[in-house]
N, C-alpha and C positions, 0 to 999 in steps of 0.2 A: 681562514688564516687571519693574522691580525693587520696591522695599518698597511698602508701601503707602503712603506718603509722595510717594512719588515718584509714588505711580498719583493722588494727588489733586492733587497739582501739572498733572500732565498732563491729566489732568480740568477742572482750572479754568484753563487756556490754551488749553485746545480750547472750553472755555464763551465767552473773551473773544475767540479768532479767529473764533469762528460768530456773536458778539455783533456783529463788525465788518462783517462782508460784507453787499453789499448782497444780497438776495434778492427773486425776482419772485412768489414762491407757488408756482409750478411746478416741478416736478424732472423732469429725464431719469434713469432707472434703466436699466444697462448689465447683459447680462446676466453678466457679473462678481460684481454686489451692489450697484457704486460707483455713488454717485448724483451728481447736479450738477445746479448750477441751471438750467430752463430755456436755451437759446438762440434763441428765436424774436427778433426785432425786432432781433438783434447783430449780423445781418452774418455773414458765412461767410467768412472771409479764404482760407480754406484749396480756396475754389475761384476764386480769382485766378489765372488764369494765368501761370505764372512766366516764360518769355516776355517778356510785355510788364512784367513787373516787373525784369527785366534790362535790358530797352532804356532804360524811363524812368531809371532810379535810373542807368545812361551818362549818360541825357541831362542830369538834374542834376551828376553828378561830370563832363562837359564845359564847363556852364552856368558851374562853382563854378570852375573853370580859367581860364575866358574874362573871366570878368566879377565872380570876387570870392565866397566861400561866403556862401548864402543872400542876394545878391544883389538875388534877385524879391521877397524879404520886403520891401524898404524901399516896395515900390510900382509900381506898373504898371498903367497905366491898363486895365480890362477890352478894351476894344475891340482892342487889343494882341494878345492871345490871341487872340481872337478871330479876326482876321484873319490870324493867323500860321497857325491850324489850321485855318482853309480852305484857305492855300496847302500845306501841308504835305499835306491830305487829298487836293486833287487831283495833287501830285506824287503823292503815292504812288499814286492811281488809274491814270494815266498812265505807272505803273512807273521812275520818273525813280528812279535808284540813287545821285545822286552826295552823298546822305545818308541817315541813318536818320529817315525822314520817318515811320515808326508810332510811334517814340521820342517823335517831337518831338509829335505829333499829342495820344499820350496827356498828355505833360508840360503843351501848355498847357491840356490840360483838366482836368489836375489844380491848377493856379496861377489856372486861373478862376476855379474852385470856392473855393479856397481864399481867394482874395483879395476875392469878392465877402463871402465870411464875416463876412473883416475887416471890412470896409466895414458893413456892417449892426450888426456888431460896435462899431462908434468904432473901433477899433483900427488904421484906417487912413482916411485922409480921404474924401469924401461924392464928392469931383471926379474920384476915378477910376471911378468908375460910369459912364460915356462910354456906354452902349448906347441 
């Protein structure tokens, strides 16, 4: 490093970035030396199959073509989804190809999830909860 000036500055920006992070108590230690926080209860993104992360983020960049970017944000009643990912599930049981019916399948089970959120949230109204 350079003066020792410079080593206490660096010193006390690394005090205020370790100040800011959240932390769980737990570390994982690599055997590198590097440590890091915990990951237990985050989620593992990195075993999502990319696959069906291709199809979906299609079926949104079709959805955003058709009907307007973020579109489904403004609201859709649950049972929507719903009933769309039944018929989607059993085309695609039934091998029907004249769409990407796993695309759509995960998409609105990804808009259910999300839009039930809102709803419990206020952030979208109580009357699309239809189930």
């Amino acid at each position: 490093m350079g003066t020792k000036v410079e080593q206490l500055e660096f010193d006390f920006m690394q005090d205020q970035i370790e100040s800011t992070l959240p932390d769980s108590g737990e570390r994982s230690e690599f055997e590198t030396g590097a440590v890091r926080d915990a990951m237990s209860g985050k989620g593992m993104p990195s075993l999502i199959p990319i696959q069906a992360l291709r199809l979906v983020s299609k079926r949104f960049e079709d959805g955003a073509t058709k009907y307007g970017r973020d579109n489904w944000k403004k609201g859709i009643p649950l049972s929507r989804y719903v009933d769309s990912l039944y018929r989607h599930l059993w085309q695609f049981i039934e091998d029907d190809t004249a769409e990407d019916h796993a695309g759509a399948i995960v998409w609105n089970a990804m808009c259910l999830i999300q839009t039930k959120e809102w709803i419990e949230k206020g952030k979208l109204p109580e009357t699309l909860n239809d189930l």
